[in-house]
C-alpha positions as CSV (number, residue, x, y, z in Angstrom):
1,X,127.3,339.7,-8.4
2,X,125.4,336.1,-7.9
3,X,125.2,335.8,-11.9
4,X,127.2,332.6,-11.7
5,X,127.3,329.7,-9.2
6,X,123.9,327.7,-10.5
7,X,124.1,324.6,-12.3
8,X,122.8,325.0,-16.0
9,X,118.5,324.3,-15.8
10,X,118.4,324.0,-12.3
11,X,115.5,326.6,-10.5
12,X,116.4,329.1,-8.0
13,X,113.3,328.9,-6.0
14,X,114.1,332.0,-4.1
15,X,114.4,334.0,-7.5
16,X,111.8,336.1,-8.9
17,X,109.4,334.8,-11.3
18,X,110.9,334.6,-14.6
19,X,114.5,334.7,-13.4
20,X,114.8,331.7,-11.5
21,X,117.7,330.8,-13.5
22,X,120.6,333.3,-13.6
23,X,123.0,331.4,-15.7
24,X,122.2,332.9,-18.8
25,X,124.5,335.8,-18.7
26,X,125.9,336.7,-22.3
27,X,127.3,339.8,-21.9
28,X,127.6,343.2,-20.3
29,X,127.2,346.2,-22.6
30,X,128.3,350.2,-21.8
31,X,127.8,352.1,-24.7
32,X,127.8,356.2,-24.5
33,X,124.5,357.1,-25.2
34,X,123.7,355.5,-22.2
35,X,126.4,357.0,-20.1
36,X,126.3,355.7,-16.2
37,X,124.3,352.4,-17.4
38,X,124.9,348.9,-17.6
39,X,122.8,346.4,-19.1
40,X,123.3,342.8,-18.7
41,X,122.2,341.0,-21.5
42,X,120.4,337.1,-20.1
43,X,118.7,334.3,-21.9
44,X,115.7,333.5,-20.0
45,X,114.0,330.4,-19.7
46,X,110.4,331.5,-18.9
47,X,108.5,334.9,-19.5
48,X,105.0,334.2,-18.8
49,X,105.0,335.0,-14.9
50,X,102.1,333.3,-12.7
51,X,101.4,335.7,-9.2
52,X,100.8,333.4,-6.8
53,X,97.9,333.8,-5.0
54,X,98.5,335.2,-1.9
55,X,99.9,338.2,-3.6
56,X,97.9,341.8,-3.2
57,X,98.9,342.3,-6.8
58,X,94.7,341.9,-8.2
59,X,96.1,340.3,-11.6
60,X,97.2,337.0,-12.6
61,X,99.6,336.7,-15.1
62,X,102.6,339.0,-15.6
63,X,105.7,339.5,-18.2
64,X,108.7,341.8,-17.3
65,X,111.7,342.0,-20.0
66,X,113.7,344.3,-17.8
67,X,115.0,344.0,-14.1
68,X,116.2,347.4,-12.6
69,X,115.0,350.7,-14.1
70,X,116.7,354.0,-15.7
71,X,113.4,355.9,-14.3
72,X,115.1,355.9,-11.1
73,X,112.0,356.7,-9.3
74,X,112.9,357.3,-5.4
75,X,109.9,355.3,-4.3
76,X,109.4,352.6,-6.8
77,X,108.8,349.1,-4.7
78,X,110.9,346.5,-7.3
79,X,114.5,348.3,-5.8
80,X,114.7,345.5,-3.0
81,X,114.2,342.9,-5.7
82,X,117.8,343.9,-7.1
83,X,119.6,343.4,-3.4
84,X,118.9,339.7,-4.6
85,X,121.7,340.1,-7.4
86,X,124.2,341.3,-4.8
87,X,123.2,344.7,-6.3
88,X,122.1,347.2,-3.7
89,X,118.3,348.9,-4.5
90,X,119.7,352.7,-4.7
91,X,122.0,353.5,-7.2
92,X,122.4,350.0,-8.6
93,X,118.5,349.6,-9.4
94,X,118.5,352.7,-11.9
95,X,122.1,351.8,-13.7
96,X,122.3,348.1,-13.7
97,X,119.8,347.4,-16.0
98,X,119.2,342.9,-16.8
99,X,117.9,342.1,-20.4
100,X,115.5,339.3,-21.4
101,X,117.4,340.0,-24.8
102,X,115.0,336.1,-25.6
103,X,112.0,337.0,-23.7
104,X,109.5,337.2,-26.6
105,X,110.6,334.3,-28.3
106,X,110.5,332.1,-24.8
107,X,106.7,333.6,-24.3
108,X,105.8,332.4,-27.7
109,X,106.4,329.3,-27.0
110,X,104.8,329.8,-23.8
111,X,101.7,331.1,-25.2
112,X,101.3,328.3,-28.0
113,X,101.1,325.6,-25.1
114,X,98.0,323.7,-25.2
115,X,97.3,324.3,-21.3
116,X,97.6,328.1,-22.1
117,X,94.1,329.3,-21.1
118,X,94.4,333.1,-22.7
119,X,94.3,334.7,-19.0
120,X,94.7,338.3,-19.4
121,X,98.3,339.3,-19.1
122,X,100.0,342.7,-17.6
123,X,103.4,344.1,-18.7
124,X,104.6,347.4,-16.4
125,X,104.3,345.3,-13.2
126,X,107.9,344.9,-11.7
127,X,110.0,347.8,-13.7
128,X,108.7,349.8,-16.9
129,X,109.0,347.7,-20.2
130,X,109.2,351.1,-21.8
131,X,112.4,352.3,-19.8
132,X,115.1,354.2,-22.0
133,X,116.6,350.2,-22.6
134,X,113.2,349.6,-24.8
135,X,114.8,352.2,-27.4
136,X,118.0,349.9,-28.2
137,X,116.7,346.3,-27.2
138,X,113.0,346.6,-28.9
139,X,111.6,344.2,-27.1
140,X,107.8,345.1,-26.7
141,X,106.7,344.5,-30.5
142,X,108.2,341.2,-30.4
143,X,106.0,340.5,-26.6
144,X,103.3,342.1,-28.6
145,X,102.9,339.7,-31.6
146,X,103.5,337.0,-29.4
147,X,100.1,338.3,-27.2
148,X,97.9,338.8,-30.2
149,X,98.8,335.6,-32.6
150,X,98.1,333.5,-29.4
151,X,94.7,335.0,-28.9
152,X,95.9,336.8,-25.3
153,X,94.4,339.9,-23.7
154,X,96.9,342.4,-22.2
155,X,97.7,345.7,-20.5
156,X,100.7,347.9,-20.6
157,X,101.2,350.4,-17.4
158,X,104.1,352.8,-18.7
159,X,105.6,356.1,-17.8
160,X,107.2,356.4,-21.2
161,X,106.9,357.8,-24.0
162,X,108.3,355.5,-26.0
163,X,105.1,353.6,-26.3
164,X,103.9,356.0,-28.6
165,X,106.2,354.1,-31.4
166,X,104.1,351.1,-31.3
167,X,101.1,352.7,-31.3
168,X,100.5,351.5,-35.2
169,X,101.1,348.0,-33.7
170,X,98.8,348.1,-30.4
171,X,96.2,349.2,-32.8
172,X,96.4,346.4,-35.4
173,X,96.8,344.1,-31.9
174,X,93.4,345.5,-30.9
175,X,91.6,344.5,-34.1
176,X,91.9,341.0,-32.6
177,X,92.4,340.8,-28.7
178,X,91.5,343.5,-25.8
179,X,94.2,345.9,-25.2
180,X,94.5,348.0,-22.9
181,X,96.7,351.0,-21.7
182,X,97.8,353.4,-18.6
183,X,99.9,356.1,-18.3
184,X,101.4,356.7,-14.9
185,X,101.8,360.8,-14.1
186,X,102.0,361.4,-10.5
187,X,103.9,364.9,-10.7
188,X,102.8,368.2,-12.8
189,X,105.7,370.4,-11.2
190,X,108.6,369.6,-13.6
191,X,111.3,370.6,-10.6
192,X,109.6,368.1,-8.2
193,X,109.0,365.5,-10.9
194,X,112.8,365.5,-11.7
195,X,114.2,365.6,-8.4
196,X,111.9,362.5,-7.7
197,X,111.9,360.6,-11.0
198,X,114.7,361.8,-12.5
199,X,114.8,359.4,-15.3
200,X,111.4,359.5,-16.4
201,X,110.0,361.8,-19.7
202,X,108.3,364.8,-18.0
203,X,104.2,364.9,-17.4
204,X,103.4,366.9,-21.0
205,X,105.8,364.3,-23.1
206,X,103.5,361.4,-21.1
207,X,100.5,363.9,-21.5
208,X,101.3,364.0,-25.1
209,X,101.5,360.3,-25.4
210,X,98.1,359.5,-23.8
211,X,96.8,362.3,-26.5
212,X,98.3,360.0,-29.2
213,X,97.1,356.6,-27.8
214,X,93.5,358.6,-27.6
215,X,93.7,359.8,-30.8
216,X,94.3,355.9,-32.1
217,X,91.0,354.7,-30.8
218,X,92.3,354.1,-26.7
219,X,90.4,355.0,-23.6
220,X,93.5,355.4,-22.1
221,X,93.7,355.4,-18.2
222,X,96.0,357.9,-15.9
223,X,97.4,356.9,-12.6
224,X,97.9,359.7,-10.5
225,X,99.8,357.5,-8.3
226,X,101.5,357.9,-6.0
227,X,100.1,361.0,-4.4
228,X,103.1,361.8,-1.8
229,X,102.3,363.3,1.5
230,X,102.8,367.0,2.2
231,X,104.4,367.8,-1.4
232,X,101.3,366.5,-4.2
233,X,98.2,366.1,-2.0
234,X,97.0,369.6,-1.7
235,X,93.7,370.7,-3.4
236,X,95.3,372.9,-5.8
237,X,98.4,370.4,-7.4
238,X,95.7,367.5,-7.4
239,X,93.4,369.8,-9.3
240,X,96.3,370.9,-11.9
241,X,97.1,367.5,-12.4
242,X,93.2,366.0,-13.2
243,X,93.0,369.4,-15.5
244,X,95.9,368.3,-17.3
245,X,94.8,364.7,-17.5
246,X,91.1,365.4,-18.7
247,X,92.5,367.9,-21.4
248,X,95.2,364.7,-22.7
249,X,91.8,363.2,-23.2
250,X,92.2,360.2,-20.5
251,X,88.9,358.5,-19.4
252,X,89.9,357.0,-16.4
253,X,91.8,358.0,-13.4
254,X,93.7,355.7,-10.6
255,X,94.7,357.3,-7.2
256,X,96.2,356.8,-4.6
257,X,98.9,357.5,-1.6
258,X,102.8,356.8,-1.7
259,X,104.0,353.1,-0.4
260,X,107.2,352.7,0.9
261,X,108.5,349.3,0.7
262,X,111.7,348.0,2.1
263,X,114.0,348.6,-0.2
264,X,112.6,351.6,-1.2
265,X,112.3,353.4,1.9
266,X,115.5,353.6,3.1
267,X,116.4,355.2,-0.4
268,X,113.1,357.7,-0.6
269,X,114.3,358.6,3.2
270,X,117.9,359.5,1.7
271,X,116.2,361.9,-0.6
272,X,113.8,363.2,1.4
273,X,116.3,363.8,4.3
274,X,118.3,365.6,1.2
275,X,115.9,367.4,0.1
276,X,113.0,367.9,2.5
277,X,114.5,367.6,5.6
278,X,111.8,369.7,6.9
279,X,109.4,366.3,6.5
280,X,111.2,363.8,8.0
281,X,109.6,363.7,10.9
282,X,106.1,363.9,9.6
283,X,107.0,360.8,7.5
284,X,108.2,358.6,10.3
285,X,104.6,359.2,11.7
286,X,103.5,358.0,8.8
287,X,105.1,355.6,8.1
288,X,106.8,354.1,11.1
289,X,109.0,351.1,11.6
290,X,108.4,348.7,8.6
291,X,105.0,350.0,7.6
292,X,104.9,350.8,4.0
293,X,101.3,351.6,3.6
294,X,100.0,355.4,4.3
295,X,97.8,355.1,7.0
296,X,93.8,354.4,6.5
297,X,92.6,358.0,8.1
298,X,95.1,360.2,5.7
299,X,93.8,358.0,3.0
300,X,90.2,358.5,3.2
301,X,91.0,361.9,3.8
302,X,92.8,362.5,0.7
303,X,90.3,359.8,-1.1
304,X,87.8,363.2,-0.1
305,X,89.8,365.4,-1.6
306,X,90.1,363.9,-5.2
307,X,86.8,362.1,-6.0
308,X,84.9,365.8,-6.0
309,X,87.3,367.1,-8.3
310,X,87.4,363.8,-10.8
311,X,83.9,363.9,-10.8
312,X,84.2,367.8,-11.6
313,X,85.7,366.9,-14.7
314,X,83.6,363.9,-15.8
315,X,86.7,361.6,-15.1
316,X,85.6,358.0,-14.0
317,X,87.8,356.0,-11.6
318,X,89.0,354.8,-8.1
319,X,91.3,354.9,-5.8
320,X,93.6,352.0,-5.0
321,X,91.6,350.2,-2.3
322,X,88.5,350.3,-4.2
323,X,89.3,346.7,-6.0
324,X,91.0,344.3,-3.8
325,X,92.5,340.9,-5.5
326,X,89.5,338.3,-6.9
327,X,87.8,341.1,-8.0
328,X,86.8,341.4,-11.8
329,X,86.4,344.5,-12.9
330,X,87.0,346.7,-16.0
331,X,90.5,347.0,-17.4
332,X,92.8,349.8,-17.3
333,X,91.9,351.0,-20.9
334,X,90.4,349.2,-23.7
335,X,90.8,350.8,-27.4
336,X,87.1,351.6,-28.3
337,X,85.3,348.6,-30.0
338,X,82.1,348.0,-28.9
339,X,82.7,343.9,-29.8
340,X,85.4,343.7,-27.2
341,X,85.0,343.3,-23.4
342,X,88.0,343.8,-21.0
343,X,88.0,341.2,-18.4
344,X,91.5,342.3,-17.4
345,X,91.9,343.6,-13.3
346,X,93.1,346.8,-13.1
347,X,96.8,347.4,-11.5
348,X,97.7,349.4,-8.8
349,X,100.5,352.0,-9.8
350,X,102.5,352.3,-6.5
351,X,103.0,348.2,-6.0
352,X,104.1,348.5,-9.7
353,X,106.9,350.8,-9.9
């Protein structure tokens, strides 16, 4: 693995941002409640991430305290980022798990600069800062404090449920700064969701969890992302799902169809050869040679499906190409007080996991 061979404070342009420098390793920990897993324990040297412009990604700033993810979603778009690691993006993404075990004391810093303009910031952008490593390495309340003493907005996209434990803190951290929250839930069948995220909490415990975030005072937002072709776009599991989501008490919905980026197509095509072999040719139509978007016709179509049902249960929200980069609108979720306004962008759920 490339953890070695840099010279100590030198960049590694070609790194992602964040991990530029890969000389930090301090150790690699197996313990058995984690059986299968790795984590590789790194001292960073920056947190606060700037996207650069020409990204699609419509937000600005970004802080990721995990690489690789135990969700071991089939479809999630960071698994090519771990090939980079000499780490390949299947098996290796979900188990070999790197730890910014310094990454809310090096954004404190980072945050108390003088040029620091309090930009709104997203966590849940590259891999989910509330992956099953969150419960031994406790990361996000230190990231947390570190947003609100500096005077920072920020959002959290998460599919786990461990955010409910820092519920008491997100709502102290909203008495001075915008907060605001999501809850990715893309599958409602618990077979389908396990076979597909297998190391995700199932939709009720994340259904649950946007109940409890409600209940605290958030208008918590649901991305029903991504919507994959031929098993979760019909009229009936789209309608179970928005059911589900209005009754959780979510305000806001996000939608839209699966990507497949390189990386993580090759691994979603394993599975779906595996499982659904039945599909495989409908998704090279789809989704042929290196394109990793659905294409624009099934998209509206399935835009036509959803928006009559959201709007048939009073849930506002958009689909993914409804706010391109540059544009400034709403944020995922604010907690409700009426003397804050959100200015973060919203995220789009299948270019962040």
């Amino acid at each position: 693995m490339r953890w070695q061979g840099q010279e100590l404070g030198v960049a590694d342009g070609a790194a992602l941002p964040g991990l530029e420098r890969i000389d930090g390793l301090v150790r690699s920990v197996t313990t058995p409640e984690f059986s299968g897993m790795t984590f590789h324990e790194v001292m960073c040297r920056s947190a606060l991430n700037h996207v650069p412009g020409a990204s699609a990604m419509p937000f600005d700033w970004t802080v990721n305290p995990y690489r690789g993810c135990s969700h071991a979603c089939t479809y999630c778009f960071a698994r090519g980022t771990h090939e980079y690691l000499d780490l390949d993006a299947g098996r290796d993404f979900d188990s070999q798990i790197v730890v910014k075990i310094n990454v809310a004391e090096v954004l404190g810093r980072e945050l108390r600069r003088g040029s620091w303009a309090r930009e709104p910031v997203m966590l849940g952008t590259n891999t989910d800062p509330y992956q099953r490593a969150e419960g031994r390495y406790r990361l996000m309340p230190g990231i947390i404090q570190a947003l609100t003493s500096s005077g920072t907005p920020f959002s959290i996209l998460t599919k786990g449920t461990l955010l409910r434990r820092d519920l008491p803190l997100l709502t102290e951290s909203a008495a001075s700064v915008p907060v605001s929250l999501a809850m990715s839930i893309a599958f409602y069948d618990d077979a389908l969701q396990h076979a597909i995220e297998p190391g995700t909490p199932s939709a009720s415990a994340r259904l649950e969890t946007v109940r409890a975030a409600t209940a605290a005072g958030f208008a918590v937002t649901v991305f029903l992302m991504p919507i994959v072709p031929h098993l979760t776009d019909s009229i009936a599991a789209i309608d179970d799902g928005l059911r589900r989501i209005k009754a959780a008490g979510a305000r806001r919905v996000v939608f839209g169809a699966l990507h497949l980026r390189p990386g993580a197509k090759q691994w979603f095509m394993r599975w779906l050869e595996r499982e659904h072999p039945e599909l495989v040719s409908s998704y090279l139509g789809l989704y042929p040679g290196v394109v990793s978007q659905a294409p624009k016709p099934y998209r509206a179509w399935l835009a036509k499906r959803v928006r009559p049902l959201m709007r048939a249960y009073g849930l506002d929200g958009h689909d993914e190409d409804a706010h391109p980069r540059g544009s400034r609108t709403p944020g995922l979720a604010t907690r409700s007080a009426p003397r804050f306004i959100t200015t973060g962008k919203p995220a789009e759920a299948d270019r962040l996991f």
